[in-house]
N, CA, C and O of each residue as an XYZ file, in Angstrom:
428
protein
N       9.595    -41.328    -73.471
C       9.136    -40.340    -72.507
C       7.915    -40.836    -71.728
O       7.856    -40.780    -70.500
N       6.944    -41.323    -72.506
C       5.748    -41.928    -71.908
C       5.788    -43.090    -70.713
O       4.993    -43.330    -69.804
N       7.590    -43.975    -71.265
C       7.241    -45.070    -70.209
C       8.080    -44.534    -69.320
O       7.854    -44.936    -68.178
N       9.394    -43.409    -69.457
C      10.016    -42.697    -67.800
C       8.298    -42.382    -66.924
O       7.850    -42.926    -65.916
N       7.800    -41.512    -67.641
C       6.233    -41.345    -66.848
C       5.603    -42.382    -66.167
O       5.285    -42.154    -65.000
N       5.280    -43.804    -66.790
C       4.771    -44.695    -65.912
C       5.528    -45.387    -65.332
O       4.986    -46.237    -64.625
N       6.648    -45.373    -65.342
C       7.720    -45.643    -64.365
C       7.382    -44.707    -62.822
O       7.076    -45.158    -61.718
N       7.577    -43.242    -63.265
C       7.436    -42.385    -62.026
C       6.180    -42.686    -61.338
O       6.023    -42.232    -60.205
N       4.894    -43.687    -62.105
C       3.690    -43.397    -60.964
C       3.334    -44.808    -60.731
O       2.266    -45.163    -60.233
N       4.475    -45.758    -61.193
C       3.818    -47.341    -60.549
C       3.852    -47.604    -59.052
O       4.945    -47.400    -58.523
N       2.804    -48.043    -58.224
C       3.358    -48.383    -57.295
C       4.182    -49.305    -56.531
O       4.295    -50.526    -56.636
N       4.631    -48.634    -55.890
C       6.488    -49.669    -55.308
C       6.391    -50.386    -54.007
O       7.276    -51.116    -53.562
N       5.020    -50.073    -53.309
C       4.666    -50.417    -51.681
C       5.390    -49.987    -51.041
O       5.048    -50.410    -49.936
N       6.550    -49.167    -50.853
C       7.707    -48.696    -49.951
C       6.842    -47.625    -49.361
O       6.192    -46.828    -50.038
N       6.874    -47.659    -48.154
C       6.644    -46.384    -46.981
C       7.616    -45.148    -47.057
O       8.817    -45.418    -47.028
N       7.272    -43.915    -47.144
C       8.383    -43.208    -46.516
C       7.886    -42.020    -45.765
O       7.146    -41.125    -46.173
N       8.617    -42.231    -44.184
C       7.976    -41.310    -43.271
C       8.974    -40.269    -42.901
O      10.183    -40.482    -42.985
N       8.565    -39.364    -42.572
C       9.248    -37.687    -42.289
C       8.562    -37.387    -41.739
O       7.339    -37.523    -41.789
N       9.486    -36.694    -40.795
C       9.148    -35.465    -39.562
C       9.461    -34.762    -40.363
O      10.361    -35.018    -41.163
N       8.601    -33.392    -40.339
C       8.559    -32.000    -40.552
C       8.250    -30.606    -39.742
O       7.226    -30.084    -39.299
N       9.413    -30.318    -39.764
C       8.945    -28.777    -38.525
C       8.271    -27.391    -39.439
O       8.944    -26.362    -39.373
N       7.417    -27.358    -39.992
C       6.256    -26.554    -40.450
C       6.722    -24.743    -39.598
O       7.264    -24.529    -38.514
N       6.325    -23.961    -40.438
C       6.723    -22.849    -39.515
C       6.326    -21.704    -40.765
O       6.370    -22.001    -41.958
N       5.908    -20.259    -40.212
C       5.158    -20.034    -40.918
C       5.987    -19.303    -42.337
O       5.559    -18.216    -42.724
N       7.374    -20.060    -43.195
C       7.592    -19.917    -43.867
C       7.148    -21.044    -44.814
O       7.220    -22.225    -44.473
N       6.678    -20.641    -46.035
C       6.046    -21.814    -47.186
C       7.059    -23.180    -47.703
O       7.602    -23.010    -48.795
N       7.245    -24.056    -47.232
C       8.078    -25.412    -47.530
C       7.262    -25.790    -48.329
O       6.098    -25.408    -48.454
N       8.112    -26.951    -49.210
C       7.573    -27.706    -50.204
C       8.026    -28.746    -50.324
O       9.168    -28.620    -49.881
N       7.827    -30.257    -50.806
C       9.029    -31.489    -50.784
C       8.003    -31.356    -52.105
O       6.799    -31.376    -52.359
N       9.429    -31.191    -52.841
C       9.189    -32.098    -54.417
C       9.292    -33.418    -54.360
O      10.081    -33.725    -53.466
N       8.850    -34.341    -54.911
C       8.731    -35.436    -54.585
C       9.184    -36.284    -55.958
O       9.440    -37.477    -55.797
N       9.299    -35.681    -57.374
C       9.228    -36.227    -58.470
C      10.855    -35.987    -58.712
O      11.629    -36.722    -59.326
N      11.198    -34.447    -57.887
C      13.499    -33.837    -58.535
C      13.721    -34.144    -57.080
O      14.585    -33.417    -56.590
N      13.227    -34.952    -56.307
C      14.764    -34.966    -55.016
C      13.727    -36.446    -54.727
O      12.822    -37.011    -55.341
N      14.555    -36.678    -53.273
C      13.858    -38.025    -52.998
C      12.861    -38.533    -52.765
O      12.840    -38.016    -51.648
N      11.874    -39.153    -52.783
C      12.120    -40.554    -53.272
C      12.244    -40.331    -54.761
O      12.771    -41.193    -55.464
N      11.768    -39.180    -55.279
C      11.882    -39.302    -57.167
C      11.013    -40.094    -57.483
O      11.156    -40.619    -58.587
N       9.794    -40.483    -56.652
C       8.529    -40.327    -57.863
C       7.485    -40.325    -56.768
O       7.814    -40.599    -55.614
N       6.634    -40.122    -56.988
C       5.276    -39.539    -56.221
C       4.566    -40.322    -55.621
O       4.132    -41.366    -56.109
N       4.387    -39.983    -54.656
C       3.493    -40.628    -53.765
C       2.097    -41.008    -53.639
O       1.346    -40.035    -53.705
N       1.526    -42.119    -53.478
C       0.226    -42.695    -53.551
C      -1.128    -42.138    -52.793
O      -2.290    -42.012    -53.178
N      -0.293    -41.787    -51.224
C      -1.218    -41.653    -50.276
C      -0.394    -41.283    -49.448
O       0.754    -41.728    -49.474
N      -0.852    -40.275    -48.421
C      -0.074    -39.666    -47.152
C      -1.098    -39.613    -46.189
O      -2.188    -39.179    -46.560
N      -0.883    -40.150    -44.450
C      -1.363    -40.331    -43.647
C      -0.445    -38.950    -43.300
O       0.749    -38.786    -43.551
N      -1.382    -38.005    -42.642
C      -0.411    -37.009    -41.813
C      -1.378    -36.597    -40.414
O      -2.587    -36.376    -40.341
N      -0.076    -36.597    -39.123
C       0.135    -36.788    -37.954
C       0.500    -34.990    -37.687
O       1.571    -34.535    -38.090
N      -0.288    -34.308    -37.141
C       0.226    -32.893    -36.629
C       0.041    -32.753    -35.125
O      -0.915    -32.480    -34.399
N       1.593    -33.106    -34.899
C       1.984    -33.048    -33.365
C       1.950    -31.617    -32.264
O       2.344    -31.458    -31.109
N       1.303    -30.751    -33.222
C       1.258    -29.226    -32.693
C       2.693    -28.826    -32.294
O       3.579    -29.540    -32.765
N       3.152    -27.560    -31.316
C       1.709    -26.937    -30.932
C       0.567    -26.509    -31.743
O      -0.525    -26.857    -31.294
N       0.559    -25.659    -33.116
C       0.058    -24.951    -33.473
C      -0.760    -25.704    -34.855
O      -0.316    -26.627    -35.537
N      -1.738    -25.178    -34.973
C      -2.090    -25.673    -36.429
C      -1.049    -25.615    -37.608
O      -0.081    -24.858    -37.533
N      -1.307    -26.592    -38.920
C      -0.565    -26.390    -39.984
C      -1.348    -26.710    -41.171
O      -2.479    -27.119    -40.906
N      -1.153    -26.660    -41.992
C      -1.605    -26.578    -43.421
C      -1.110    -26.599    -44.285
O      -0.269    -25.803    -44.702
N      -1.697    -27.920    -44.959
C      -0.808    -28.793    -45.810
C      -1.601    -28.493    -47.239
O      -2.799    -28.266    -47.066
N      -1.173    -28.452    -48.555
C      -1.303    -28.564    -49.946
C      -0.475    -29.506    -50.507
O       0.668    -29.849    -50.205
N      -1.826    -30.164    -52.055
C      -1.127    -30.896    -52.456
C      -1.162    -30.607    -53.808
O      -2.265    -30.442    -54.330
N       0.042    -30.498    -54.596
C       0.481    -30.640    -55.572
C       0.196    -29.036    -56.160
O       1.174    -28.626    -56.785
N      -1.028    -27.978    -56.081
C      -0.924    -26.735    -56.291
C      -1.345    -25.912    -55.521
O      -2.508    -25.907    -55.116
N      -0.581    -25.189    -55.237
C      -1.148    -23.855    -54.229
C      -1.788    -22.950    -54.786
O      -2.028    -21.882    -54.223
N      -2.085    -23.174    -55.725
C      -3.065    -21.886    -56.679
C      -4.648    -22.078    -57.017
O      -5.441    -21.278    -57.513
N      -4.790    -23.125    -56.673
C      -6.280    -23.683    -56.394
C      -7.144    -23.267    -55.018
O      -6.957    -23.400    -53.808
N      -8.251    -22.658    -55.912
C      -9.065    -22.531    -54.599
C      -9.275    -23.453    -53.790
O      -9.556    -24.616    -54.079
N      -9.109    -22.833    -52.360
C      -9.815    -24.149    -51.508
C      -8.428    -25.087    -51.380
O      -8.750    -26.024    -50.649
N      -7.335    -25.206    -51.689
C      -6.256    -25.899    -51.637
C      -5.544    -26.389    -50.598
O      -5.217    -27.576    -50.586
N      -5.209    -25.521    -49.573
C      -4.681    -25.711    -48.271
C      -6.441    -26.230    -47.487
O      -7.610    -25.846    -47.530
N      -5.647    -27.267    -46.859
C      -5.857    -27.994    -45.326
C      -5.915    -27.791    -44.156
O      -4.707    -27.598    -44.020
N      -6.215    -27.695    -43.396
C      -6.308    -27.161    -42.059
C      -6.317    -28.381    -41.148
O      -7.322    -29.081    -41.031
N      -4.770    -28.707    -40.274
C      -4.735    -29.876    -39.479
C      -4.372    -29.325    -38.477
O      -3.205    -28.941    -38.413
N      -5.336    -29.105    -37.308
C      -5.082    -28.909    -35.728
C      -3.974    -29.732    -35.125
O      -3.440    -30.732    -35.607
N      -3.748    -29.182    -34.081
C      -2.840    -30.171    -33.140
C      -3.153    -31.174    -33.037
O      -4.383    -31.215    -33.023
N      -2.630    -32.295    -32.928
C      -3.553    -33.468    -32.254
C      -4.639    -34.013    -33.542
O      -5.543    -34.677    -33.036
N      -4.726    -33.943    -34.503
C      -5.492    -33.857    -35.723
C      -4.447    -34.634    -36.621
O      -3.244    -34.453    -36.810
N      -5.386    -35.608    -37.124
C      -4.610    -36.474    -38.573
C      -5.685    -36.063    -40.003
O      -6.637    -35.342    -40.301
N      -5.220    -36.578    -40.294
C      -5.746    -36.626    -41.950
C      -4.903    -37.529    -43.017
O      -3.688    -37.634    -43.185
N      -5.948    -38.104    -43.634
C      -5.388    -39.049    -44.894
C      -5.580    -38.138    -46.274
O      -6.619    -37.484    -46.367
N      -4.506    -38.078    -47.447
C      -4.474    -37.963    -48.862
C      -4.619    -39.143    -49.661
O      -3.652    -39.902    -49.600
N      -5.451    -39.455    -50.303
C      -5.226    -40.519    -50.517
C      -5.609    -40.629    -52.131
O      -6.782    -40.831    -52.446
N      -4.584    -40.490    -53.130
C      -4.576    -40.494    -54.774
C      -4.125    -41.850    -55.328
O      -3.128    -41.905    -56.047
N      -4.738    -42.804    -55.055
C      -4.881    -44.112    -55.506
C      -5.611    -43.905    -56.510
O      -5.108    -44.430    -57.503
N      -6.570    -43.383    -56.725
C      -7.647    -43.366    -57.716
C      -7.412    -42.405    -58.638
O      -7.857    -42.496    -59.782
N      -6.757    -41.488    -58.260
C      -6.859    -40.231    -58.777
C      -5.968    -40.255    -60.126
O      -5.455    -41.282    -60.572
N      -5.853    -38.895    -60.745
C      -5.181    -38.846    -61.929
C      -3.638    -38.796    -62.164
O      -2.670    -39.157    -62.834
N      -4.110    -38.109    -61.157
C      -2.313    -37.162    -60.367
C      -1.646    -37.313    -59.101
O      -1.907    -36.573    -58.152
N      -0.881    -38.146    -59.051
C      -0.314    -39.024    -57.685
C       0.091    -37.123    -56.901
O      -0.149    -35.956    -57.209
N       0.818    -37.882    -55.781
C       1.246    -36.672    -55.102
C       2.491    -35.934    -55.509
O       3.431    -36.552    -55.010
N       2.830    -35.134    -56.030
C       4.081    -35.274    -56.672
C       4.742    -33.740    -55.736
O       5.922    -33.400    -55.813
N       3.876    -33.123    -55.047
C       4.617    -31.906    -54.548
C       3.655    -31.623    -52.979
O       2.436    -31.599    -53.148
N       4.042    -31.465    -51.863
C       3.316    -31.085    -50.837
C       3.765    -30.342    -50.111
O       4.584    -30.792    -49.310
N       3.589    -29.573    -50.088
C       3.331    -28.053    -49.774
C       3.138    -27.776    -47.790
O       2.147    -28.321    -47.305
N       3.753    -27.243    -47.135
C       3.043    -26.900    -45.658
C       3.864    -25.719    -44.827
O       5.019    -25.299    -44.895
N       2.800    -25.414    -44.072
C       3.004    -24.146    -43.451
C       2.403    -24.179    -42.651
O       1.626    -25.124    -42.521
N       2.489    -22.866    -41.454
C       1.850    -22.073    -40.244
C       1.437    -20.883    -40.363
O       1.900    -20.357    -41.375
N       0.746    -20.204    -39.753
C      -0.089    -19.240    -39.698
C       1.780    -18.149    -39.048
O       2.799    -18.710    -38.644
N       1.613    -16.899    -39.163
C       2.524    -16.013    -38.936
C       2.621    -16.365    -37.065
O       1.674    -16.362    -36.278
N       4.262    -16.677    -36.729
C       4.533    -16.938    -35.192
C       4.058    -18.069    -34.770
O       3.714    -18.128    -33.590
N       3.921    -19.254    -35.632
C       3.045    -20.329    -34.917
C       4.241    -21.621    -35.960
O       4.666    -21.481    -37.107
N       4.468    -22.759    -34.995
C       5.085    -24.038    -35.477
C       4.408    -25.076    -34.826
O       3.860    -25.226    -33.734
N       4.666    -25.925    -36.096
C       4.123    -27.361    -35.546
C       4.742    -28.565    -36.280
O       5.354    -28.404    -37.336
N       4.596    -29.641    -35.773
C       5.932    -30.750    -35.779
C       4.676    -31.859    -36.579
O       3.871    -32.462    -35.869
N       4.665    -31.996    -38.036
C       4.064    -32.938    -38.206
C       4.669    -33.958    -39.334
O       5.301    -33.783    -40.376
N       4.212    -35.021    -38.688
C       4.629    -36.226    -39.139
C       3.835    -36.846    -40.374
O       2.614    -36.690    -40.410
N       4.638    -37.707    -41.623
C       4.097    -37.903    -42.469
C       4.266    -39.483    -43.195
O       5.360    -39.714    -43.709
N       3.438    -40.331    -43.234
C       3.574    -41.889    -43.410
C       2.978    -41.987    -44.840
O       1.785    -42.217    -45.039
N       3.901    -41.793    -45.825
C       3.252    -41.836    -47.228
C       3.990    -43.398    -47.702
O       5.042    -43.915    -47.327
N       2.866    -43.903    -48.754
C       3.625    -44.754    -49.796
C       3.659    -44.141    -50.766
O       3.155    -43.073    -51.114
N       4.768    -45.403    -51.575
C       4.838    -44.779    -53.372
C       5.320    -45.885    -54.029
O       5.500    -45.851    -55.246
């Protein structure tokens, strides 16, 4: 069990980028039960507007959790160091508002 686990968080250098149309219903990409099937290192994210979006990583139940990425606004995640790779990310819009953002993660 221990080495499926460090299997899921070695890194592989593979990129994987997605467009995402954000909208103000709550999406999620599991990242550990569908593809790529194991978690991601670091995510560069690209929010092509119109509207703001807001991204979470790994729990939405943490204070302070969601992100706030304007139009035209990037932001890096970056759990190289960290304990807990990316294994779930989370994004949304404010009620009547979409936005098209793009996402350049490794794993």
């Amino acid at each position: 069990r221990i080495r499926r686990q460090v299997e899921k968080e070695r890194f592989e250098g593979i990129t994987d980028s997605r467009t995402l149309e954000a909208t103000d219903q709550l999406r999620v990409l599991n990242l550990i039960y569908d593809d790529p099937y194991v978690p991601w290192i670091n995510a560069f994210i690209i929010n092509d507007g119109p509207d703001t979006a807001y991204i979470a990583i790994n729990n939405i139940n943490k204070p302070n959790c969601w992100h706030e990425i304007r139009a035209n606004e990037t932001r890096v995640f970056d759990q190289s160091s960290a304990e807990e790779r990316i294994a779930q990310f989370y994004y949304r819009c404010d009620e009547g508002e979409t936005a098209t953002v793009r996402v350049e993660a490794l794993f």
